[in-house]
DSSP file (Angstrom, degrees, kcal/mol; ACC not computed):
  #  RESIDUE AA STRUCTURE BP1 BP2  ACC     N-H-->O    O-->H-N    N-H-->O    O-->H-N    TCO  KAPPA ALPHA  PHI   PSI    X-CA   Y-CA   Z-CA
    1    1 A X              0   0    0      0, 0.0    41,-0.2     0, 0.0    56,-0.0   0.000 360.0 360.0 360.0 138.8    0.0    0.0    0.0
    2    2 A X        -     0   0    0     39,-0.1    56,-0.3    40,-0.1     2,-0.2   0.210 360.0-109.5-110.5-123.3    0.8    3.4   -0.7
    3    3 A X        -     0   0    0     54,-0.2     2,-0.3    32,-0.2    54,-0.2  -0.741  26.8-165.7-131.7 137.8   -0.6    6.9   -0.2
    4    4 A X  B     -A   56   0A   0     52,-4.4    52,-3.2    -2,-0.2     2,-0.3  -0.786  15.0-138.2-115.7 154.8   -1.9    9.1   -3.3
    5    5 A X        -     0   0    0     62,-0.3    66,-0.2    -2,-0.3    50,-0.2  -0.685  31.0-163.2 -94.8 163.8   -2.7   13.1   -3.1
    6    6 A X    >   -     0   0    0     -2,-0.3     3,-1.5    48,-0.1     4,-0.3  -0.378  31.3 -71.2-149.5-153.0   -5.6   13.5   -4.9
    7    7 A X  T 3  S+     0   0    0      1,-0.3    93,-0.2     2,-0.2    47,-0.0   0.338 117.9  74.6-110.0   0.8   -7.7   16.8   -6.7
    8    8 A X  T 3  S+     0   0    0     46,-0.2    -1,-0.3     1,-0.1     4,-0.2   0.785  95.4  47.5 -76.1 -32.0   -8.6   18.3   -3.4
    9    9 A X  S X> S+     0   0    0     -3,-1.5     3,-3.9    45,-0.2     4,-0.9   0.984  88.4 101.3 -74.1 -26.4   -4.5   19.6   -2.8
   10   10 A X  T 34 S+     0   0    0     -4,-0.3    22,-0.2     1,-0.3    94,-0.1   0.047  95.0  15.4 -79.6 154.3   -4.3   21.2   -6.5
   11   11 A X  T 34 S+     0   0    0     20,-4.4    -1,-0.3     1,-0.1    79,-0.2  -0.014 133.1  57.2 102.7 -38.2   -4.8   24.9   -6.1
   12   12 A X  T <4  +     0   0    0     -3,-3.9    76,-1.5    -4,-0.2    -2,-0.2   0.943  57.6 175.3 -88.6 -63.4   -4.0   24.4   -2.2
   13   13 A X     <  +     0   0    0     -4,-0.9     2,-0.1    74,-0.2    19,-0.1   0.791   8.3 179.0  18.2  65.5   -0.6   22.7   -1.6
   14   14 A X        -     0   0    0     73,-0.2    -1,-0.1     1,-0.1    72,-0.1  -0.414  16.9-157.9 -59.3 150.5   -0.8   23.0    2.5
   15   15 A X    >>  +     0   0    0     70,-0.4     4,-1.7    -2,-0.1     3,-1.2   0.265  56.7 116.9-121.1  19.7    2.7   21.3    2.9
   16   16 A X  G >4 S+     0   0    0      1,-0.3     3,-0.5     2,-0.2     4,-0.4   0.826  80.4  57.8 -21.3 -56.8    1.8   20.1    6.9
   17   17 A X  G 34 S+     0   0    0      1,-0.3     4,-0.4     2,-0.2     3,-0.4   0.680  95.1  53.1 -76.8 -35.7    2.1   17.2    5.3
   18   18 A X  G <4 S+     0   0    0     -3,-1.2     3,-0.3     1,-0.2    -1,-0.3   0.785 104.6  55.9 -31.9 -52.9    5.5   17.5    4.1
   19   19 A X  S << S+     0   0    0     -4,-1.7    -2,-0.2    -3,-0.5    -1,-0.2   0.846 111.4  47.1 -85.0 -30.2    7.1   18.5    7.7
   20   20 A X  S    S+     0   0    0     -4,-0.4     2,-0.3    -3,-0.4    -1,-0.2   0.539  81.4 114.7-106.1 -15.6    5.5   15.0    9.2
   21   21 A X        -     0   0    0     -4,-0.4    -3,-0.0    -3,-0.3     5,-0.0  -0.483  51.3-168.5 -65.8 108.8    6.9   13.1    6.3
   22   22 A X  S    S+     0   0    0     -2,-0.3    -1,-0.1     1,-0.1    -3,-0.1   0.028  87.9  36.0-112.4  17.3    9.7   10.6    8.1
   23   23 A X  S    S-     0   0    0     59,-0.0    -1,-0.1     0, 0.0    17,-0.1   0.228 104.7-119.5-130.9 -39.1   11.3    9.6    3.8
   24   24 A X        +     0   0    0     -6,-0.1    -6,-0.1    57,-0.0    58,-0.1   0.936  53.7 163.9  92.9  56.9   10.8   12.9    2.3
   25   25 A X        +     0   0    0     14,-0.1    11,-1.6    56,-0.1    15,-0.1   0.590  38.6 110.3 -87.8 -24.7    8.2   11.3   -0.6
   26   26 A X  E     -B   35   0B   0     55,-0.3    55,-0.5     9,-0.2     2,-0.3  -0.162  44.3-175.8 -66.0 161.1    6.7   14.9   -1.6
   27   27 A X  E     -B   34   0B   0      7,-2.2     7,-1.3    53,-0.2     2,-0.3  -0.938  20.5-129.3-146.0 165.1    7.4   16.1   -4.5
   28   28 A X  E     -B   33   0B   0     51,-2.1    81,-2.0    -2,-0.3     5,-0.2  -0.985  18.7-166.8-138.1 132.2    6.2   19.7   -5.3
   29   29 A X        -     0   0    0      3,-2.1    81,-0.3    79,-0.4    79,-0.3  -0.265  45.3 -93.8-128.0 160.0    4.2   20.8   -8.5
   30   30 A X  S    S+     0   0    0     77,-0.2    80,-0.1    79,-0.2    78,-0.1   0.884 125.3   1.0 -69.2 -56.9    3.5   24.3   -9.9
   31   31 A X  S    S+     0   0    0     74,-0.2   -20,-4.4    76,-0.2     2,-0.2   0.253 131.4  39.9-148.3  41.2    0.2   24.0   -7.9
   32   32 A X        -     0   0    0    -22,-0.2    -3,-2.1   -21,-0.1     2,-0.3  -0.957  59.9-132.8-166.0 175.2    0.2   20.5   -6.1
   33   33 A X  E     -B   28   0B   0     -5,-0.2     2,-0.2    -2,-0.2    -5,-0.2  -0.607  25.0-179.0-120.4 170.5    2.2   18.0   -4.2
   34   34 A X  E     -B   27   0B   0     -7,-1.3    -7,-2.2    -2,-0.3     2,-0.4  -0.797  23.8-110.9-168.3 166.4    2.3   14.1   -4.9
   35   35 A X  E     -B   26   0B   0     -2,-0.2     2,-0.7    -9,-0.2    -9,-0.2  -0.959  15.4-125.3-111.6 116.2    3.8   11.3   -3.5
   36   36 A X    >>  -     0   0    0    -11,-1.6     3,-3.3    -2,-0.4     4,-2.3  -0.230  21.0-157.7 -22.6  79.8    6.7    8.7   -4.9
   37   37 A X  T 34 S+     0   0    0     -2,-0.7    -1,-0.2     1,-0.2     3,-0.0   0.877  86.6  61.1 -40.9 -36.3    4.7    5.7   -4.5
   38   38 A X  T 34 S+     0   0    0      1,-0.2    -1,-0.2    34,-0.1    -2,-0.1   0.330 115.3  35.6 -67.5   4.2    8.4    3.8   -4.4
   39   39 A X  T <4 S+     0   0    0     -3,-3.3     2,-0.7   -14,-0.1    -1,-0.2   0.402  84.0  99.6-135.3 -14.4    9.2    5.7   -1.5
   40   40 A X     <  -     0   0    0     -4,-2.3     2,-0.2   -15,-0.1    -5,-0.0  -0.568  57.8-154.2 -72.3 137.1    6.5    6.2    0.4
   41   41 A X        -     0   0    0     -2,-0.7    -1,-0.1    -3,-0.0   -39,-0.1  -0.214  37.2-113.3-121.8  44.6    6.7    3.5    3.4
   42   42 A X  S    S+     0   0    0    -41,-0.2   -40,-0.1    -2,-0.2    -2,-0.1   0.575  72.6 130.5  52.0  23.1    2.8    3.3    4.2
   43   43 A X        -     0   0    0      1,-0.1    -1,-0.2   -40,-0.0   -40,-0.1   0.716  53.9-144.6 -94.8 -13.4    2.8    4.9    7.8
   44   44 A X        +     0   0    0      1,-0.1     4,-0.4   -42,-0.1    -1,-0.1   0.644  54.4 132.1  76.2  24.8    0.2    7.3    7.4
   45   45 A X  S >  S+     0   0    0      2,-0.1     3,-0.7     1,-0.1     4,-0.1   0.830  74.5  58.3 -74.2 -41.1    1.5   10.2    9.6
   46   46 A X  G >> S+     0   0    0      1,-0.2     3,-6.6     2,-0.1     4,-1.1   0.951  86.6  64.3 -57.0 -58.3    0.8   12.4    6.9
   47   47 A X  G 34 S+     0   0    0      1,-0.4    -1,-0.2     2,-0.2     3,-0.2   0.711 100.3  51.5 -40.4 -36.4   -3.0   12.1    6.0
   48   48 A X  G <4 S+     0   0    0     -3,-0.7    -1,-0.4    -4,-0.4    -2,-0.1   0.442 108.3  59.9 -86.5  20.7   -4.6   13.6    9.5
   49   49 A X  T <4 S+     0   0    0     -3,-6.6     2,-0.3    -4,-0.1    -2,-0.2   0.553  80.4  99.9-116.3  -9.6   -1.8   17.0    8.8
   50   50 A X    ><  -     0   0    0     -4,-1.1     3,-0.8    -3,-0.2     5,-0.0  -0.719  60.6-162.0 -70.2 127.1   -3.6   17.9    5.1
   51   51 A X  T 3  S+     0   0    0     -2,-0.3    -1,-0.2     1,-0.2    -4,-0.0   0.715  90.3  52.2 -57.8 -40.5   -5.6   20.7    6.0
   52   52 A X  T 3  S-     0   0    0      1,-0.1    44,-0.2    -3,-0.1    -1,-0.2   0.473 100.7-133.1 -93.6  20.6   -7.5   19.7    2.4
   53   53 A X    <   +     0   0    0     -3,-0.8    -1,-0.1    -6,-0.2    -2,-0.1   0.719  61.8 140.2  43.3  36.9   -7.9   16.4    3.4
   54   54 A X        +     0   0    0    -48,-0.1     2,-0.5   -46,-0.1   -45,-0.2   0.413  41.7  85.8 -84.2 -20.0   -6.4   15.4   -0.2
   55   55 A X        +     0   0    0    -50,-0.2     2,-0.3    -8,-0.1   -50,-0.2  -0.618  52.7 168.5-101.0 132.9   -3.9   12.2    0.8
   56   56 A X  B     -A    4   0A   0    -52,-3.2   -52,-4.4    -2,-0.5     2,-0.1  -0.974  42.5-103.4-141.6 152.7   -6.1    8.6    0.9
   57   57 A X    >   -     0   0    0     -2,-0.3     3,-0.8   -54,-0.2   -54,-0.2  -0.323  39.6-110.4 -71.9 179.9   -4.4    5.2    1.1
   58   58 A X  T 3  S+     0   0    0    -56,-0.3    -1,-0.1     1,-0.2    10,-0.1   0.579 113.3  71.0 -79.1  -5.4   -4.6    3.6   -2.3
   59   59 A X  T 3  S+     0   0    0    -57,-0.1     2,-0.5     0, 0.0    -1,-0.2   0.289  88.2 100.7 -92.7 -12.2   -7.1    0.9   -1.3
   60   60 A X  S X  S-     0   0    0     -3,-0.8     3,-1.0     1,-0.2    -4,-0.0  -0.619  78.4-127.9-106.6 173.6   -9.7    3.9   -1.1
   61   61 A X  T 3  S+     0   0    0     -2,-0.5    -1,-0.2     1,-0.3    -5,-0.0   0.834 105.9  53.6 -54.3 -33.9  -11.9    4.8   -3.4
   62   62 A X  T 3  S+     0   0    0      1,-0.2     2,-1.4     2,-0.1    -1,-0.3   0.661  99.0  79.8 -87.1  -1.2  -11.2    8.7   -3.8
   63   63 A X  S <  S+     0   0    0     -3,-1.0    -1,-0.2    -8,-0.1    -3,-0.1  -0.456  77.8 175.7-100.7  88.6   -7.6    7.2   -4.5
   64   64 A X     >  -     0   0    0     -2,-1.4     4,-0.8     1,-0.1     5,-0.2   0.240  46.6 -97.4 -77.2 171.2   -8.3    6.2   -8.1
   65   65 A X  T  4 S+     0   0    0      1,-0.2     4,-0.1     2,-0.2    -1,-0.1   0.348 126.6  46.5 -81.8  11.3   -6.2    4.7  -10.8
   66   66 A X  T  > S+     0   0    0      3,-0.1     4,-1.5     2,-0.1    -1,-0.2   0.747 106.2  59.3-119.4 -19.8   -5.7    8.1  -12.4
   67   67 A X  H  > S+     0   0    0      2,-0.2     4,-2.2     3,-0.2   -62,-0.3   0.570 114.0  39.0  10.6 -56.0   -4.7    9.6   -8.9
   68   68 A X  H  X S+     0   0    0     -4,-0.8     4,-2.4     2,-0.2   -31,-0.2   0.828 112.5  55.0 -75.3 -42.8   -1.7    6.8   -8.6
   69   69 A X  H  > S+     0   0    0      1,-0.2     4,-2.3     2,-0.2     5,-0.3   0.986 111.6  41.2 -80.8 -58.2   -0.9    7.2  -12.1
   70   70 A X  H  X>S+     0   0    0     -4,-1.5     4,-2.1     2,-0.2     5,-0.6   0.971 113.6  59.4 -41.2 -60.1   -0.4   11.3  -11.6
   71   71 A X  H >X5S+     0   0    0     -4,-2.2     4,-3.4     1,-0.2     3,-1.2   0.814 111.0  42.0 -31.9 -63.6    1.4   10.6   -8.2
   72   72 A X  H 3X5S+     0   0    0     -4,-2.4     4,-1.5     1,-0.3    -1,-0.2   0.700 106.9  52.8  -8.8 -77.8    3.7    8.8   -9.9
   73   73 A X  H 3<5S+     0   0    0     -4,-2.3    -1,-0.3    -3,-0.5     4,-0.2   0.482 114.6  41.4 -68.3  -7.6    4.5   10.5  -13.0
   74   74 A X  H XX5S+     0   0    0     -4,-2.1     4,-1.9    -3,-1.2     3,-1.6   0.789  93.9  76.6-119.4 -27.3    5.3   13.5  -11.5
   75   75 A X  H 3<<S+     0   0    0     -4,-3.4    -3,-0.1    -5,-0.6    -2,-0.1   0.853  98.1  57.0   2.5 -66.6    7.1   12.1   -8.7
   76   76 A X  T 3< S+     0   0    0     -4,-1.5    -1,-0.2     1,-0.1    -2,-0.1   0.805 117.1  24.1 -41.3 -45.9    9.8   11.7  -11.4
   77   77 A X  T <4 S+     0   0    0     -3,-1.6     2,-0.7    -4,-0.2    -2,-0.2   0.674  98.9  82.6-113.3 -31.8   10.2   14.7  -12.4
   78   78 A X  S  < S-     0   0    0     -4,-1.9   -49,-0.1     1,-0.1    30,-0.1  -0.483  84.9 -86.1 -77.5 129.8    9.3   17.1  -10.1
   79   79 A X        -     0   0    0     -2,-0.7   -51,-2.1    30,-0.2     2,-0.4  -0.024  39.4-116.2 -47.8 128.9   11.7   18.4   -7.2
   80   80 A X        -     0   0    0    -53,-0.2     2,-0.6    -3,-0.1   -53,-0.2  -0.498  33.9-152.4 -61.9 112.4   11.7   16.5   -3.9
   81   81 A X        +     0   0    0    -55,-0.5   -55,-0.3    -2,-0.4   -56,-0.1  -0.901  24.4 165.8-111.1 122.9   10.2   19.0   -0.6
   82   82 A X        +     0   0    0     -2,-0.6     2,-0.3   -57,-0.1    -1,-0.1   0.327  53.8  54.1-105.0 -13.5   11.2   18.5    2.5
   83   83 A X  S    S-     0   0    0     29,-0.2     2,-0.1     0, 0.0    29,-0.1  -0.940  77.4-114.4-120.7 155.9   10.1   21.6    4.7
   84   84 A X        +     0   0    0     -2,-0.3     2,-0.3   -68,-0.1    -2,-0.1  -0.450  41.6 161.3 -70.5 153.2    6.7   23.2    5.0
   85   85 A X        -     0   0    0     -2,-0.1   -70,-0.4    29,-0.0     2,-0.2  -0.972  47.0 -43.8-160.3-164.2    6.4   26.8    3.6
   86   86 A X        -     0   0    0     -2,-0.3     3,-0.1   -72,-0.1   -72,-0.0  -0.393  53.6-115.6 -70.4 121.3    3.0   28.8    2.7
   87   87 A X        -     0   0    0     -2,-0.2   -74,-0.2     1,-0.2   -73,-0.2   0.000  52.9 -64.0 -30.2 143.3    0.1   27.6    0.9
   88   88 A X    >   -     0   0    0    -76,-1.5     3,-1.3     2,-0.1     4,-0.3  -0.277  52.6-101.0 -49.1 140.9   -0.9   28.8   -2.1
   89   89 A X  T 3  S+     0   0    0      1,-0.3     2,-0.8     2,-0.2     3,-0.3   0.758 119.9  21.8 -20.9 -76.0   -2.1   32.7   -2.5
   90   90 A X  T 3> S+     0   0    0      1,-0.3     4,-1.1   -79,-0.2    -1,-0.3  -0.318  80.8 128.4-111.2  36.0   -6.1   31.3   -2.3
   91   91 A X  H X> S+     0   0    0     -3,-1.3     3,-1.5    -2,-0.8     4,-0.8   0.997  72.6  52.5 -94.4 -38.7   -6.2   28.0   -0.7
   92   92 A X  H 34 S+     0   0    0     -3,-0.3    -1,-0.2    -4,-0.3    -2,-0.1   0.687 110.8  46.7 -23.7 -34.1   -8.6   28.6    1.7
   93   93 A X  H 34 S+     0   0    0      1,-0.1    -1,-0.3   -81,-0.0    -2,-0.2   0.642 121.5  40.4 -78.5 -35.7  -10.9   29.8   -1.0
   94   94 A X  H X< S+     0   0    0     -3,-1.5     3,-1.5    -4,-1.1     2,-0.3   0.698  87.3 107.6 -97.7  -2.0   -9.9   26.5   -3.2
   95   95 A X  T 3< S+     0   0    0     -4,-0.8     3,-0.1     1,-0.2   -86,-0.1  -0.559  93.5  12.1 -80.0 136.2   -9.9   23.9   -0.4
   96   96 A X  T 3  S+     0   0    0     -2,-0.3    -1,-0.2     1,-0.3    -2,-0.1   0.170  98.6 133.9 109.5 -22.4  -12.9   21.9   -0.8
   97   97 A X    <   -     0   0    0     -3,-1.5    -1,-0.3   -89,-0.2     2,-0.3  -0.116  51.2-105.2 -50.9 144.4  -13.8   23.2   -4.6
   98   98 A X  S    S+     0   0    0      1,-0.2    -1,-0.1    -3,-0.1   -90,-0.0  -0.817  73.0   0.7-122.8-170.5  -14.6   21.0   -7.1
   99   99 A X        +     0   0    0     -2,-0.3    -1,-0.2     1,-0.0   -91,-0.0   0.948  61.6 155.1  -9.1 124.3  -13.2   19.6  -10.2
  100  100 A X    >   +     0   0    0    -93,-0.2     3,-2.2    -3,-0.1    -2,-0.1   0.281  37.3 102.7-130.0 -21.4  -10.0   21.1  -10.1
  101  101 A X  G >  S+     0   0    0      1,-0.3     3,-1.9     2,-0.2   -93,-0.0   0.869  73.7  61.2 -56.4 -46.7   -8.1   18.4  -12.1
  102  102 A X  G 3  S+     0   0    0      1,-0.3    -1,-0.3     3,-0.0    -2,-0.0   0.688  95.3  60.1 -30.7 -39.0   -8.0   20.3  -15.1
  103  103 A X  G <  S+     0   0    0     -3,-2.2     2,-0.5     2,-0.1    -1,-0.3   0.022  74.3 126.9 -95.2  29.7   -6.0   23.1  -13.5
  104  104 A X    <   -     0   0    0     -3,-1.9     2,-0.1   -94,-0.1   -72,-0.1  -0.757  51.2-148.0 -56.2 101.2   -3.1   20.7  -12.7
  105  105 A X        -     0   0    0     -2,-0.5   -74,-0.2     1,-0.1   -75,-0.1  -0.313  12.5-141.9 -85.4 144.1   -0.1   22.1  -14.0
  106  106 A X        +     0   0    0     -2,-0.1    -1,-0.1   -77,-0.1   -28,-0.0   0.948  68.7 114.8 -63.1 -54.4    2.7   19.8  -15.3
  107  107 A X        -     0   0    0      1,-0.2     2,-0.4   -78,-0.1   -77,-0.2   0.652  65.7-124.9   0.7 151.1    5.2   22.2  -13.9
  108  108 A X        -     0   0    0    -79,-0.3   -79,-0.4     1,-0.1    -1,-0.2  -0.836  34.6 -94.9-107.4 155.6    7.4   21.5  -11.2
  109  109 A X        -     0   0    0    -81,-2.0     2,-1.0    -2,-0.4   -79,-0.2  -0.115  15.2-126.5 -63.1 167.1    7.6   23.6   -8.2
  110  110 A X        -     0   0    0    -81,-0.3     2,-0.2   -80,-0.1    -1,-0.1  -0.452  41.9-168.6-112.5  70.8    9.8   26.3   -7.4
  111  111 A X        -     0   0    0     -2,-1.0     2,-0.3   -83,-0.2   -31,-0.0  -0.473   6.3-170.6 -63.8 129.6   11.0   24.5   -3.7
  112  112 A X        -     0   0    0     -2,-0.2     2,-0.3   -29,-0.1   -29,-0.2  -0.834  19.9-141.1-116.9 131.0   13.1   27.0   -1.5
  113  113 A X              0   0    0     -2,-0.3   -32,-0.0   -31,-0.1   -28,-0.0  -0.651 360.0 360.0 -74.0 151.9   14.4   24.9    1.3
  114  114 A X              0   0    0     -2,-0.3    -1,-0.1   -30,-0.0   -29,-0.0   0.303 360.0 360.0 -80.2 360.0   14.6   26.2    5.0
């Protein structure tokens, strides 16, 4: 088992979840997080620290096969984050919105370490 982000962070990208993270598995997107499935080591610290309640194991439902398959692929390519920093401009206004998938940018994030 692994853990997916799902369509709730895009727009949002609290990184709570990031700071709790005991492997470092985020990886940070222009305007979302995902997780390395090959790295994640199934402990589940993360999921009660998303504020948008966006991370599910992969054995639930809202964590779909197209859910895994994004974690995944941008896993690869997108820069590994390892500290919290600030939420997007308007994620309190986007947490909770729906369909959002569409505005999931390929982009990698622009990660500033502490």
């Amino acid at each position: 088992m692994t853990y997916v982000v799902t369509e709730n962070c895009i727009k949002c990208k609290y990184t709570d979840c990031v700071e709790v993270c005991p492997v470092d598995c985020f990886y940070e997107g222009k305007n979302m997080l995902v997780i390395n499935p090959d790295e994640c080591i199934d402990c589940g610290v993360c999921v009660p620290e998303c504020p948008a309640e966006a991370i599910f194991p992969d054995n639930d439902p809202a964590a779909t096969e197209h859910w895994l398959n994004v974690n995944q692929k941008y896993s690869e390519v997108w820069p590994n984050i390892t500290a919290k920093k600030d939420p997007m401009p308007d994620a309190d206004a986007q947490n909770g919105q729906p369909d959002k998938a569409a505005d999931l940018s390929p982009e990698g994030g622009q990660t500033v370490e502490a």
